[in-house]
TORLO-149510 format. One record per residue (C-alpha): residue number from 1; chain; x, y, z negated. Coordinates in Angstrom, 1 decimal. Each point is the difference from the previous one (the first is absolute). Layout:
# residues N
MARZA_NUM_A_X_Y_Z
...
# end
This chain:
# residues 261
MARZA_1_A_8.7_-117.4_-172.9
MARZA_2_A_-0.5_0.5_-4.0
MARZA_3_A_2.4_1.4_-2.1
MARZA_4_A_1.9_-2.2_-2.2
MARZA_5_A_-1.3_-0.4_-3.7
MARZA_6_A_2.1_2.6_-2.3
MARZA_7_A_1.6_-1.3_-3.1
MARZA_8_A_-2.2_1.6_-2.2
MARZA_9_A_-2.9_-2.3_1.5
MARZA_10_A_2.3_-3.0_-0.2
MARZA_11_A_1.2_0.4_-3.5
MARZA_12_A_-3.1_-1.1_-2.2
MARZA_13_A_-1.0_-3.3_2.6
MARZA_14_A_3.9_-1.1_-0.1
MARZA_15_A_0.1_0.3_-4.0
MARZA_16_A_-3.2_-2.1_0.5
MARZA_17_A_1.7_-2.2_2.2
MARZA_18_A_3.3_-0.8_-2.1
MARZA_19_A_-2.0_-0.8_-3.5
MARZA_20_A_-2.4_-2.3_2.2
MARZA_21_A_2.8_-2.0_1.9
MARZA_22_A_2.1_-0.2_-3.6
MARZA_23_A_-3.6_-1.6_-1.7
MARZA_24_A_-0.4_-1.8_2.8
MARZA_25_A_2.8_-2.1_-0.2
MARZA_26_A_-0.3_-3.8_-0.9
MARZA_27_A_-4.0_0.3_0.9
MARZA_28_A_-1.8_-1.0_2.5
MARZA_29_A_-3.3_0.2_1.9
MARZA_30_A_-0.8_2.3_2.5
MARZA_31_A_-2.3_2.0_-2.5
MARZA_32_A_2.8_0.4_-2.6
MARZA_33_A_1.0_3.3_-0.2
MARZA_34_A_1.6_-0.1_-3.5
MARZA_35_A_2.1_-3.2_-2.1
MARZA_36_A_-2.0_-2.5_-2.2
MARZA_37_A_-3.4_2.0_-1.0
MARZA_38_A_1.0_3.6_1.2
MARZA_39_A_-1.3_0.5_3.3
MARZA_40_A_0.2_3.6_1.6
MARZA_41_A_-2.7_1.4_2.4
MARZA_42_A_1.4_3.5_1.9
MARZA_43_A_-2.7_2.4_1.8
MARZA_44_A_0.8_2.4_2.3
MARZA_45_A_-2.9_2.7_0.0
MARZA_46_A_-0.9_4.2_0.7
MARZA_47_A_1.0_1.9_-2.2
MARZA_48_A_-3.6_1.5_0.0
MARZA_49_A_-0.9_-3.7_-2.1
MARZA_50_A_2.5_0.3_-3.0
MARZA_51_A_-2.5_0.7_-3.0
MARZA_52_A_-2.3_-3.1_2.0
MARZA_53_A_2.8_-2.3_0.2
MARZA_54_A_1.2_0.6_-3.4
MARZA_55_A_-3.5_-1.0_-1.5
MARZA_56_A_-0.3_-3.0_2.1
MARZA_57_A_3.5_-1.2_-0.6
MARZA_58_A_-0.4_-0.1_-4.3
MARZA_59_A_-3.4_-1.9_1.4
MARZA_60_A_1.9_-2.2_2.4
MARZA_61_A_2.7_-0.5_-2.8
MARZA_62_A_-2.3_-0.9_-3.2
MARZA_63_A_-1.8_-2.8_2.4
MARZA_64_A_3.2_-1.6_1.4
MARZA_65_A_2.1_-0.7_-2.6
MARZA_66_A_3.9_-0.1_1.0
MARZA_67_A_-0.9_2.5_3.0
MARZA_68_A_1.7_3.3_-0.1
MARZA_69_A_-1.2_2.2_3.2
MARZA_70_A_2.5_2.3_0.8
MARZA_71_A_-1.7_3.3_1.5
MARZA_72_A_1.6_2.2_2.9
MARZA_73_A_-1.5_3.2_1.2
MARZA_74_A_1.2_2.0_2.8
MARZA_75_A_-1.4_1.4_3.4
MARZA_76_A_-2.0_-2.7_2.1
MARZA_77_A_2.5_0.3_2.8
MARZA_78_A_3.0_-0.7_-2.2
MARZA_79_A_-1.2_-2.8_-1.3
MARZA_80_A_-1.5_-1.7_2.8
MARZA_81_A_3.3_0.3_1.5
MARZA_82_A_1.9_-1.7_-3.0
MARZA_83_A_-2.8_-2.8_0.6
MARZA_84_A_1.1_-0.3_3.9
MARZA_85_A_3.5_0.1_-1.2
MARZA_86_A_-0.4_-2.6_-2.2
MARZA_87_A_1.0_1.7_-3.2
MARZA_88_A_-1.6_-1.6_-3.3
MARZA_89_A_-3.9_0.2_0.0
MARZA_90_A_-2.7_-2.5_-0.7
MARZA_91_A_-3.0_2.7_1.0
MARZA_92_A_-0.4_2.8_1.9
MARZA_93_A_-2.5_3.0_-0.1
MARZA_94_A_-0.7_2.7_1.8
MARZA_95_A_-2.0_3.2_0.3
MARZA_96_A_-0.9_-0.5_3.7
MARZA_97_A_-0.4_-2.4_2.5
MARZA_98_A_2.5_1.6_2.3
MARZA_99_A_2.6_-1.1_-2.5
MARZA_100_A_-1.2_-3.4_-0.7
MARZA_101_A_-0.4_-0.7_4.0
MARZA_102_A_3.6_1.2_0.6
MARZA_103_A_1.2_-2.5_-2.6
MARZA_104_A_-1.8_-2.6_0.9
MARZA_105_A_1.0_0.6_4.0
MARZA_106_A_3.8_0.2_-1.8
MARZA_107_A_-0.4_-3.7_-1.2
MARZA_108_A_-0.2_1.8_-4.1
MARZA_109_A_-3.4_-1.9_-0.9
MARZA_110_A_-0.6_-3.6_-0.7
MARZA_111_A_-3.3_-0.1_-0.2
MARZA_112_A_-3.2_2.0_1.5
MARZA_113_A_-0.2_3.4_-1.3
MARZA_114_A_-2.9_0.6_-1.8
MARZA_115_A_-1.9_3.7_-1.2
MARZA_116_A_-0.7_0.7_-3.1
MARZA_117_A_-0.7_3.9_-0.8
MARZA_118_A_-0.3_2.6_1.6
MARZA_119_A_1.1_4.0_-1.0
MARZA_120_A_-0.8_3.4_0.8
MARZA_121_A_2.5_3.0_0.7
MARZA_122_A_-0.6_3.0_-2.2
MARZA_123_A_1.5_2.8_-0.4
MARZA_124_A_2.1_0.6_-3.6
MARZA_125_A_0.2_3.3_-1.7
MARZA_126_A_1.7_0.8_-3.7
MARZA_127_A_-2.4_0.6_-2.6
MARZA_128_A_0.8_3.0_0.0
MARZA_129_A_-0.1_0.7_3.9
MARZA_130_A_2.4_2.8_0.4
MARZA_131_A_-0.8_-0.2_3.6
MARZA_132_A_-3.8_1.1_-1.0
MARZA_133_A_-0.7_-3.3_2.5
MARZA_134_A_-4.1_-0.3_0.2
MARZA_135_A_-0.2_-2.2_3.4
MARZA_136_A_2.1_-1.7_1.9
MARZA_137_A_0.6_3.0_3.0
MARZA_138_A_1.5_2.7_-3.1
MARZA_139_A_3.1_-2.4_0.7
MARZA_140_A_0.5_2.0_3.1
MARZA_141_A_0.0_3.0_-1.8
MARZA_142_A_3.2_2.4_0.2
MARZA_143_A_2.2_-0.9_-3.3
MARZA_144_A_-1.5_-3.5_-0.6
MARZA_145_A_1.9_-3.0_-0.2
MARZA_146_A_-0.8_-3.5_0.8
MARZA_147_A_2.0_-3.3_0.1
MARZA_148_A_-0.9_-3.5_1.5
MARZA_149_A_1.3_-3.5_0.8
MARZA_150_A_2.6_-0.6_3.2
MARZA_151_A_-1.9_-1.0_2.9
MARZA_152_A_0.8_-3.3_-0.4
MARZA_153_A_-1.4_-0.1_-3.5
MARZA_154_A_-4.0_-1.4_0.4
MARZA_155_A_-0.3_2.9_-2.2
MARZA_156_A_1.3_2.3_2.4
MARZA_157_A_-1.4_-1.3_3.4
MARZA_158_A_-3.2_0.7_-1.6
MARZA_159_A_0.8_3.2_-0.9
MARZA_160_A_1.3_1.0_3.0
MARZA_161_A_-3.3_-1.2_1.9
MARZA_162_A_-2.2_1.9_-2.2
MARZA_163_A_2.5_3.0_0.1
MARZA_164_A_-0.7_0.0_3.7
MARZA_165_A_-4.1_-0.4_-0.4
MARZA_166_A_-0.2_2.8_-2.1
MARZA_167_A_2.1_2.3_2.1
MARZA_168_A_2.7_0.3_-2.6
MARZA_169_A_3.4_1.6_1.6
MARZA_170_A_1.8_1.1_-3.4
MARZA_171_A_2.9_-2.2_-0.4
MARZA_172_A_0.7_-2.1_-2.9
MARZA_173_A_2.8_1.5_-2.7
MARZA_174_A_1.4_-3.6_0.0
MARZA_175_A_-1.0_-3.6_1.2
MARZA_176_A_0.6_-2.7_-2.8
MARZA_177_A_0.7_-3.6_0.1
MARZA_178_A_-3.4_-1.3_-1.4
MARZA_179_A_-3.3_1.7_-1.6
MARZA_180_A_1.3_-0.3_-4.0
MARZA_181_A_2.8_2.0_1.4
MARZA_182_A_-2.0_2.5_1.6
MARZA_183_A_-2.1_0.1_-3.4
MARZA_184_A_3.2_0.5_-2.2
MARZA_185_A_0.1_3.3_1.8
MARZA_186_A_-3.5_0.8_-0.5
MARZA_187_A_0.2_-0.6_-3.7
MARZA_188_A_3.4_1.3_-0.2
MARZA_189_A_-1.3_3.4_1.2
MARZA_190_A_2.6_0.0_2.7
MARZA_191_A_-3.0_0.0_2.9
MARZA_192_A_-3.1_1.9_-0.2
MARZA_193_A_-2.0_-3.3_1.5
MARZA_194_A_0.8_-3.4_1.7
MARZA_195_A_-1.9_-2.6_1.5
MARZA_196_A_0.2_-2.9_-1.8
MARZA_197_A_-3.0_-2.9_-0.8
MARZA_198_A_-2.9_0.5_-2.0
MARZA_199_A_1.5_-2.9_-2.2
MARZA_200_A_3.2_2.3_-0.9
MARZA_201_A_-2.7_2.8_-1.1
MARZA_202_A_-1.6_-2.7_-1.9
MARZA_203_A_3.3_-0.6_-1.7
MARZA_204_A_1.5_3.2_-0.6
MARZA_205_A_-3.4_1.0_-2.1
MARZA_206_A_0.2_3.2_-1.3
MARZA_207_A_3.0_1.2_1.9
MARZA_208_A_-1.1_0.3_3.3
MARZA_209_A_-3.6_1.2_1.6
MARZA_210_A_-1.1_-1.8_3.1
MARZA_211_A_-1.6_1.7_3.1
MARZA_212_A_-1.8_-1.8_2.6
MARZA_213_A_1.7_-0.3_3.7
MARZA_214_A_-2.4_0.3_2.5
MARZA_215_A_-0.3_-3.1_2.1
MARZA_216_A_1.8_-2.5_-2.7
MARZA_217_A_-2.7_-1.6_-1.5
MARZA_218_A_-1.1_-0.8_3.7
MARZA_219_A_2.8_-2.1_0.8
MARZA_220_A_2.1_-1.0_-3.1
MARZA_221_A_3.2_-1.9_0.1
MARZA_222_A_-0.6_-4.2_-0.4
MARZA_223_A_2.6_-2.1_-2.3
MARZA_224_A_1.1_-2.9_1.3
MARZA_225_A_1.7_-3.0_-1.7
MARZA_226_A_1.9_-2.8_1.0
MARZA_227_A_2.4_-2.3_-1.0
MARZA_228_A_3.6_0.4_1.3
MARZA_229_A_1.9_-2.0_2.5
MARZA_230_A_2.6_-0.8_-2.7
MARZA_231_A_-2.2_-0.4_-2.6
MARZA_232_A_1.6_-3.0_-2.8
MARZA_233_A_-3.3_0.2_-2.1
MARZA_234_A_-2.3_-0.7_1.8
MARZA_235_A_-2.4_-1.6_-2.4
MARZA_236_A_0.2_3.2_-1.8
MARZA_237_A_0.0_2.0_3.0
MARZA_238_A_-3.6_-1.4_0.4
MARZA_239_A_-1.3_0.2_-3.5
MARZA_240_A_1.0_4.0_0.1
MARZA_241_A_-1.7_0.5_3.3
MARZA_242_A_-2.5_-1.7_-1.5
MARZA_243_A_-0.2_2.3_-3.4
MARZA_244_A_0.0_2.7_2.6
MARZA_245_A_-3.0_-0.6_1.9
MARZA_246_A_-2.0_-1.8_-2.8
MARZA_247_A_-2.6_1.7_-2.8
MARZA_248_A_2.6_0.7_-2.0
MARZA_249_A_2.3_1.4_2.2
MARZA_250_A_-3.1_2.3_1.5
MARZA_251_A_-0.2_1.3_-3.2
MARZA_252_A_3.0_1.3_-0.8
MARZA_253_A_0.7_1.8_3.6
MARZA_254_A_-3.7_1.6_-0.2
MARZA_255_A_1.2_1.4_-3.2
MARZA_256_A_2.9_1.5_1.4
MARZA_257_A_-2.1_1.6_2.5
MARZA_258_A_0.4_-2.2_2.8
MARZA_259_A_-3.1_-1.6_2.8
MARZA_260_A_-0.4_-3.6_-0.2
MARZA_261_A_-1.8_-2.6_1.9
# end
């Protein structure tokens, strides 16, 4: 059985839900997410695809005018189970296909799921690298510290696998929720490395170095999209999916440092 969504998860999709039932009122249409010309489009999505997402929703917005796309990041897992739960959601995406399966298999998608990128694990160290980190076995040194995602995390199921492949038994200081978590740490200087995605190296710039993980590039995590089950825009729904997995939305992931296809 999964655990039960914690409040903290709940908050930001409720608030979502309350100002979209109080637009909503005196509308109609089953694409009508908003009153007269306001319509709202909510995506659920990784954590690891908040600078992505924020680019390709100012797109999204200057090309659909009325639209406002409400963004909410969080571990896969988390929100693929607000999608099965049937909390407010018009899109899902995930950083694995694990994820995506699970929530389709939980009745959370309403419509195939689709990939769209794909990302690398990498190992993050400060600038400065306290830890003097120069490959990715040092973690195992006495004195080093490393943090991760929590299993469940797609983050952290990869992690753990390559962990394993590389013969890696130094525990982790701490296992975080999701990967911009596990790179607040990095940056914060409160971990001497963490495995995070070569997209959250990408966007920290100069405040992290990455180091190759052996075996990652071979078999990098796939992001999946789909709309949910109790999706309301559904037109919209489409259009994003569609901004994802077009030229333009190619472009802006592939800057961020994700694989496209």
């Amino acid at each position: 059985m999964k655990p039960s969504i914690t409040p903290r998860l709940w908050a930001p999709v409720l608030a979502l839900a309350m100002g979209t039932s109080l637009a909503a009122c005196g509308s109609g249409g089953d694409d009508e997410a908003g009153s007269g010309d306001d319509q709202t489009l909510t995506v659920l999505a990784a954590a690891s695809l908040t600078e992505s997402f924020t680019d390709l929703k100012k797109e999204f917005e200057a090309d659909h005018e009325g639209v406002k796309v409400k963004l909410v990041f969080d571990s896969s897992a988390a929100l693929a189970e607000l999608a099965e739960q049937g909390a407010p959601g018009d899109v899902l995406a995930t950083a694995d296909k694990r994820t995506m399966d699970e929530a389709e298999a939980n009745d959370g998608t309403g419509s195939d799921p689709q990939q769209f990128a794909t990302n690398v694990v990498t190992l993050a160290v400060p600038s400065a690298n306290p830890g003097k980190i120069t490959s990715f076995a040092d973690i195992a040194k006495p004195g080093v510290s490393y943090v991760v995602c929590v299993p469940s995390a797609p983050c952290g199921a990869a992690s753990q696998t390559l962990l394993k492949s590389n013969k890696i038994t130094a525990k982790p200081a701490s296992e975080e929720t999701d990967v911009k978590a596990v790179l607040a740490k990095v940056t914060a200087n409160e971990a001497d490395a963490g495995l995070v995605y070569a997209t959250d190296v990408t966007s920290a710039g100069d405040d992290v170095k990455g180091i190759e993980v052996p075996g990652a590039a071979a078999d990098p995590n796939t992001y999946w999209v789909a709309q949910t089950s109790n999706a309301k825009a559904k037109d919209l729904a489409g259009d994003w999916i569609d901004l994802m997995r077009g030229a333009d939305g190619k472009k802006v992931l592939t800057a961020a440092g994700f694989g496209t296809s």
